[in-house]
LODO-942651 format. One record per residue: residue number from 1; residue in three letters; x, y, z of N, C-alpha, C, O in turn. Coordinates in Angstrom, 2 decimals, decimal comma, always signed. Atoms other than C-alpha are relative to their C-alpha. Example, Ala and Ser with C-alpha at 12.3 -4.5 7.8 and 13.67 -1.06 7.14 Angstrom:
1	ALA	+0,89	-1,19	+0,00	+12,30	-4,50	+7,80	+0,90	+1,20	+0,00	+1,94	+1,18	+0,66 $
2	SER	-0,82	-1,19	-0,06	+13,67	-1,06	+7,14	-0,77	+1,09	+0,73	-0,26	+2,20	+0,90 $
//
This chain:
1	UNK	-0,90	-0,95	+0,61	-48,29	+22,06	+3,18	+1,46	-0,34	+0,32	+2,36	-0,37	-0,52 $
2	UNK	-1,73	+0,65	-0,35	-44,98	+20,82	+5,11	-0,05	-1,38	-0,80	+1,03	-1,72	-1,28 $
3	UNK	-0,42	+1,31	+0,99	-45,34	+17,57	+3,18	+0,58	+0,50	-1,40	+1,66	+0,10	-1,83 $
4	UNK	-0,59	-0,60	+1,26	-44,87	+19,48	-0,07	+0,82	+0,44	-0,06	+1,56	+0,10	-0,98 $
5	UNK	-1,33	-0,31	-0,23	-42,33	+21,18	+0,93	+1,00	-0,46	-0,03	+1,94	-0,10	-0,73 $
6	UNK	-1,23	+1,08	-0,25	-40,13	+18,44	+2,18	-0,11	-0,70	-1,54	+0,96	-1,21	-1,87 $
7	UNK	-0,38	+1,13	+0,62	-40,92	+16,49	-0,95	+0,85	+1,13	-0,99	+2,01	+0,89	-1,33 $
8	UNK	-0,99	-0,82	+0,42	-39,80	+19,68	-2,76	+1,52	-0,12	+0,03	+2,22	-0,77	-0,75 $
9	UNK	-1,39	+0,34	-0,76	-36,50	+19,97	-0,90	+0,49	-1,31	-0,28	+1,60	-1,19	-0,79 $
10	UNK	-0,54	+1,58	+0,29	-35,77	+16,04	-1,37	+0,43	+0,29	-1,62	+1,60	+0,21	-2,01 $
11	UNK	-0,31	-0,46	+1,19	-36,34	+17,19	-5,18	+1,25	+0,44	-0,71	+1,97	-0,03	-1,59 $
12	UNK	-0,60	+0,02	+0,95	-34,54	+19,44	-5,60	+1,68	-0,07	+0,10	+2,61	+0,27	-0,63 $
13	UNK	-1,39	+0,42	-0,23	-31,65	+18,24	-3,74	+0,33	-1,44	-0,34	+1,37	-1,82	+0,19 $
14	UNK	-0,44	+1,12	+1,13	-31,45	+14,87	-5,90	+0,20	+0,96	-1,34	+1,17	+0,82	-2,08 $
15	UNK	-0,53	-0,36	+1,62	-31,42	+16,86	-9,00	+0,74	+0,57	-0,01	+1,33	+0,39	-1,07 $
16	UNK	-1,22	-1,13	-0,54	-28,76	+19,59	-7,63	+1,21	-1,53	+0,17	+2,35	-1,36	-0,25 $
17	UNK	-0,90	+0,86	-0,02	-26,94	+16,15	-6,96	+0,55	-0,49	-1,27	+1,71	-0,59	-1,65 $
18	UNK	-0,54	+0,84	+1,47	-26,97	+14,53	-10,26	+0,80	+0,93	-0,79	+1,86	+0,53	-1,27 $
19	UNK	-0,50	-1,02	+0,49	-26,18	+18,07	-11,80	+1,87	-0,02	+0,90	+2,92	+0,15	+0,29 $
20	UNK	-1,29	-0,05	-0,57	-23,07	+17,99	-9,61	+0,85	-1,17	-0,49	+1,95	-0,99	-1,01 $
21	UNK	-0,42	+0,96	+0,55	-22,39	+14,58	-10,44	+0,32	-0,16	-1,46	+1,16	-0,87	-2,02 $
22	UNK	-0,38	+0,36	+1,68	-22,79	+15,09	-14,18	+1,33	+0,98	-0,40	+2,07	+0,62	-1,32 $
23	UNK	-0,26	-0,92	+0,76	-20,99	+18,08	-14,68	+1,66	+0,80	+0,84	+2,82	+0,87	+0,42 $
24	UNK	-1,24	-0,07	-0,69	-18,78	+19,47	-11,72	+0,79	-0,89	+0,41	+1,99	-0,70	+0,20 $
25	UNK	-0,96	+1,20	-0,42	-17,41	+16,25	-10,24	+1,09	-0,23	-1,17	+2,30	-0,02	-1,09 $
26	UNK	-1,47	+0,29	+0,88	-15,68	+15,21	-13,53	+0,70	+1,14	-0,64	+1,41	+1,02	-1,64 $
27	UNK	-0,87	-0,71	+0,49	-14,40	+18,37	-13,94	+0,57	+0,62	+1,31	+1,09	+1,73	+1,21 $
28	UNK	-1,17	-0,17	-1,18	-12,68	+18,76	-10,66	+0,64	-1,38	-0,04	+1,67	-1,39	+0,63 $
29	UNK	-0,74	+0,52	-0,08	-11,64	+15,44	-11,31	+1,13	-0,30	-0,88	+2,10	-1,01	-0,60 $
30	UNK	-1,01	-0,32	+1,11	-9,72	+16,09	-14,43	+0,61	+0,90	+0,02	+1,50	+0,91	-0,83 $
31	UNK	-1,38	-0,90	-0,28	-7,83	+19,20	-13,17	+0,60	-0,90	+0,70	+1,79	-1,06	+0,41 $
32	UNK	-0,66	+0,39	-1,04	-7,17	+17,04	-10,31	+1,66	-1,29	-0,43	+2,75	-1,56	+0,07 $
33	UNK	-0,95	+0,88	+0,30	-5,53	+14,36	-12,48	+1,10	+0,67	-1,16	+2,19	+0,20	-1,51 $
34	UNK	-1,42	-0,84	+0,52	-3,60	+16,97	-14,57	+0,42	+0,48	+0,44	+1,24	+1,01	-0,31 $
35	UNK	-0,62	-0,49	-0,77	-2,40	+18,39	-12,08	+0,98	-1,15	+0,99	+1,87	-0,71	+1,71 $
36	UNK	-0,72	+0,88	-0,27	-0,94	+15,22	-10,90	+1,20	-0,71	-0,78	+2,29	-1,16	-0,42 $
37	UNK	-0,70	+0,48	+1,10	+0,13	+14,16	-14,32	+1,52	+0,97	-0,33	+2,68	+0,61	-0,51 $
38	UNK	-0,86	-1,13	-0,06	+1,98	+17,34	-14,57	+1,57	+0,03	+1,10	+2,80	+0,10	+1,10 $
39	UNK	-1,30	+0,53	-1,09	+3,59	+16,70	-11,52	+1,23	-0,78	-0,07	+2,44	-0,58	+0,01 $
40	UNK	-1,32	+1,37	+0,44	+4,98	+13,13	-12,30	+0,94	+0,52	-0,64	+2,09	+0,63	-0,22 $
41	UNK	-0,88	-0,06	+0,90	+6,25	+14,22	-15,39	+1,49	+1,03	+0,52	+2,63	+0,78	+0,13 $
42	UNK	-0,76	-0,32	+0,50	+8,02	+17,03	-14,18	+1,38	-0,18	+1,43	+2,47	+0,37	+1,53 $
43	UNK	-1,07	+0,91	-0,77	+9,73	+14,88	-11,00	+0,55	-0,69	-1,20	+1,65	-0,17	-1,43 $
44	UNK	-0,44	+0,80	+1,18	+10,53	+12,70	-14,01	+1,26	+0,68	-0,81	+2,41	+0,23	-0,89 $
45	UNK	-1,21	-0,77	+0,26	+12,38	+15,57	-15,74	+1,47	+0,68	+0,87	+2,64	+0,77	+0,53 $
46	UNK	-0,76	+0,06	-1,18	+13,88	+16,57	-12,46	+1,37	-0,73	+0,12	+2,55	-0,42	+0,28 $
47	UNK	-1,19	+1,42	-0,70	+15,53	+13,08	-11,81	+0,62	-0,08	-1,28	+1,81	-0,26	-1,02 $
48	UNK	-0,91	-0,30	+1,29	+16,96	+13,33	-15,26	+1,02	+0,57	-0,29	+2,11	+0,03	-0,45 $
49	UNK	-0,99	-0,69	-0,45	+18,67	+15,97	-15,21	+0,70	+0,28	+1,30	+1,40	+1,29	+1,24 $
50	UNK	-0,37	+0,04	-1,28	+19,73	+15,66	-11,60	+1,22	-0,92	-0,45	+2,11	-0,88	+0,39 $
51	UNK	-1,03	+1,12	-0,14	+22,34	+12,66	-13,20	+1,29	+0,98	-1,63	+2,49	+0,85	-1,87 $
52	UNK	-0,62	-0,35	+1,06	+23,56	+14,51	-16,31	-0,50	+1,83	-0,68	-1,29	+1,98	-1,61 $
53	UNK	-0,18	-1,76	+0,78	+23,49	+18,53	-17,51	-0,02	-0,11	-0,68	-1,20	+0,23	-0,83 $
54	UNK	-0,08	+0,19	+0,93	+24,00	+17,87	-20,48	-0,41	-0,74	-1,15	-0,18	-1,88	-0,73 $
55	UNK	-0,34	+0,99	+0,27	+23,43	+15,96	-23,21	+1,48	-1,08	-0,86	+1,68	-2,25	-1,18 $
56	UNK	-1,72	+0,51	+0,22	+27,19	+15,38	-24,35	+0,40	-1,13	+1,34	+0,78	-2,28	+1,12 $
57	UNK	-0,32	+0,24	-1,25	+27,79	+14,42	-20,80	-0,73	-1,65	-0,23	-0,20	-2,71	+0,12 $
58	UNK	+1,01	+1,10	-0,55	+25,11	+11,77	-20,95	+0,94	-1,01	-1,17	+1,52	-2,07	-0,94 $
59	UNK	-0,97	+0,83	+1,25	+26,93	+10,61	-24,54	+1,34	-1,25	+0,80	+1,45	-2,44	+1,10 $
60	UNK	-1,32	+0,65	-1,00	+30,52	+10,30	-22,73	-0,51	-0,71	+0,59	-0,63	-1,49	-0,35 $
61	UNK	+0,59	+0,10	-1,21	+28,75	+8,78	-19,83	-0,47	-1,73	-0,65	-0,81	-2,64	+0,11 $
62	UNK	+1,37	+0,95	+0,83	+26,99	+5,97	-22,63	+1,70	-0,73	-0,50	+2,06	-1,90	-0,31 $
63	UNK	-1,40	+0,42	+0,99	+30,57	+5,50	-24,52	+1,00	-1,10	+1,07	+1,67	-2,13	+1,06 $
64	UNK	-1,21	+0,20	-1,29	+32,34	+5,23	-21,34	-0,10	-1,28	+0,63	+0,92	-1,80	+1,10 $
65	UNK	+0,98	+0,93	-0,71	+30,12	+2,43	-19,93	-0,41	-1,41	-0,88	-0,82	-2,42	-0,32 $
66	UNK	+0,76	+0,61	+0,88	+29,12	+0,52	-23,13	+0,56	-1,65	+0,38	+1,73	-1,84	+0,70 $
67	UNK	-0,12	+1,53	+0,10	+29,10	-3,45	-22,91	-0,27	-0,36	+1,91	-0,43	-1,51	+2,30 $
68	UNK	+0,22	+0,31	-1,37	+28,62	-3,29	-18,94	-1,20	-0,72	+0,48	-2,13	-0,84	-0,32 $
69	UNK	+0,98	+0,89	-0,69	+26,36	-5,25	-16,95	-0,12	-0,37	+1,61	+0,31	-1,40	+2,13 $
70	UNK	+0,14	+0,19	-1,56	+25,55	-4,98	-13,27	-1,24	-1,04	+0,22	-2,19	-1,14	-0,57 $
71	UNK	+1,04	+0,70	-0,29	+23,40	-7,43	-11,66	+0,37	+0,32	+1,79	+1,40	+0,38	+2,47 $
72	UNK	+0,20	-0,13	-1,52	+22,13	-6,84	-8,10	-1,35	-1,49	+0,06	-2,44	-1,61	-0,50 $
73	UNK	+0,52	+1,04	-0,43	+21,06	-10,32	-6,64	-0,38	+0,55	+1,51	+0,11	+1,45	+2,18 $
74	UNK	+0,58	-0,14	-1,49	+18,78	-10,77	-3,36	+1,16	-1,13	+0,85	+1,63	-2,18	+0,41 $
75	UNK	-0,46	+1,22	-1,00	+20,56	-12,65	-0,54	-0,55	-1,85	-0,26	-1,62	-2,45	-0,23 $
76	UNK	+0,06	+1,80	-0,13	+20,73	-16,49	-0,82	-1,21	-0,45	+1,08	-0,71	-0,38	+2,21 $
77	UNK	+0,63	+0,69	-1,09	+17,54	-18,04	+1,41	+0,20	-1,51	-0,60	+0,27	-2,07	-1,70 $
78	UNK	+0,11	+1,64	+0,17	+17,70	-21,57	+2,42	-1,29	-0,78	-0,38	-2,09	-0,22	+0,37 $
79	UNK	+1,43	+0,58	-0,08	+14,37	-23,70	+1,55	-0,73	+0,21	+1,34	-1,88	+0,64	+1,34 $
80	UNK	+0,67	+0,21	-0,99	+13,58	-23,97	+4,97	-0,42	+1,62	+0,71	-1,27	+2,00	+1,52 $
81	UNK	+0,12	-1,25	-0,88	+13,88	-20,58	+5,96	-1,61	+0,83	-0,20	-2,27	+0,82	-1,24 $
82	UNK	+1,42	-0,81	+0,18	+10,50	-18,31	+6,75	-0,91	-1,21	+0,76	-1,79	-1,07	+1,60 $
83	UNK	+0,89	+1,33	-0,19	+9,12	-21,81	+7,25	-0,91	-0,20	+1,96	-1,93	-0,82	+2,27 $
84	UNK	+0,01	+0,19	-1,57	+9,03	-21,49	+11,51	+1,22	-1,26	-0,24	+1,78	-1,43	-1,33 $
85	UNK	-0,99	+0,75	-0,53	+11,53	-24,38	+13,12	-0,39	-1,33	-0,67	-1,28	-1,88	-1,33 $
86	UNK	+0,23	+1,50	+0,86	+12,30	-27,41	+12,25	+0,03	-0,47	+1,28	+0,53	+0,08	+2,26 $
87	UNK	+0,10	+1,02	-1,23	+11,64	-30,03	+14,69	+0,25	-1,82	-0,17	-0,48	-2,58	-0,80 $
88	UNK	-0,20	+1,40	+0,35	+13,05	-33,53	+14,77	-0,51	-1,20	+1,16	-0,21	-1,28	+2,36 $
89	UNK	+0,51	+1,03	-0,60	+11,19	-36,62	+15,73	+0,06	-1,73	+0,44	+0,15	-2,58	-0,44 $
90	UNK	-0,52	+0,95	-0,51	+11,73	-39,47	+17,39	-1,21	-1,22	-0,04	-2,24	-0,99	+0,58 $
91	UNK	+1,18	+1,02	-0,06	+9,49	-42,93	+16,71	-0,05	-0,54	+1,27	+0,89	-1,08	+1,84 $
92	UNK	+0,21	+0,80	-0,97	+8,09	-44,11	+19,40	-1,28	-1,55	+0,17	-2,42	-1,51	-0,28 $
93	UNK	+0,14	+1,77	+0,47	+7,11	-48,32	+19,65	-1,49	-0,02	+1,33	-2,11	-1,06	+1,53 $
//
């Protein structure tokens, strides 16, 4: 009688699994990712308006600026550098 039982129980806690798996899992995982999506976007809107109020402002801002060109370069490395030391050798006869 305890054998039946347990195989019961094993039962019907694989099928209570798959049921979880089919049905709740991807739907806690799709609030989870609109609720993220949501998020981004509305840091996204945030940092937007954080540079300009307006959009006149942003205009001026476009007019004011037009033909410009910044470039941000990394520091100059030498070939050797990163490499460890250099070491110079001497022939010996």
């Amino acid at each position: 009688m305890q054998l039946l039982r347990t195989i019961a129980i094993i039962i019907l806690v694989w099928y209570g699994f798959k049921l979880l798996a089919k049905y709740v899992f991807p739907f806690l995982l799709k609030r989870w990712v609109d609720k993220k999506m949501g998020q981004f976007q509305q840091q996204g809107q945030n940092q937007g308006q954080s540079q300009f109020n307006n959009e006149s402002q942003a205009k001026e801002f476009a007019k004011k600026h037009e033909g410009e060109v910044k470039i941000k370069s990394a520091p100059h490395k030498t070939e050797t550098e990163g490499f460890g030391e250099e070491v110079d050798f001497e022939e010996v006869d």
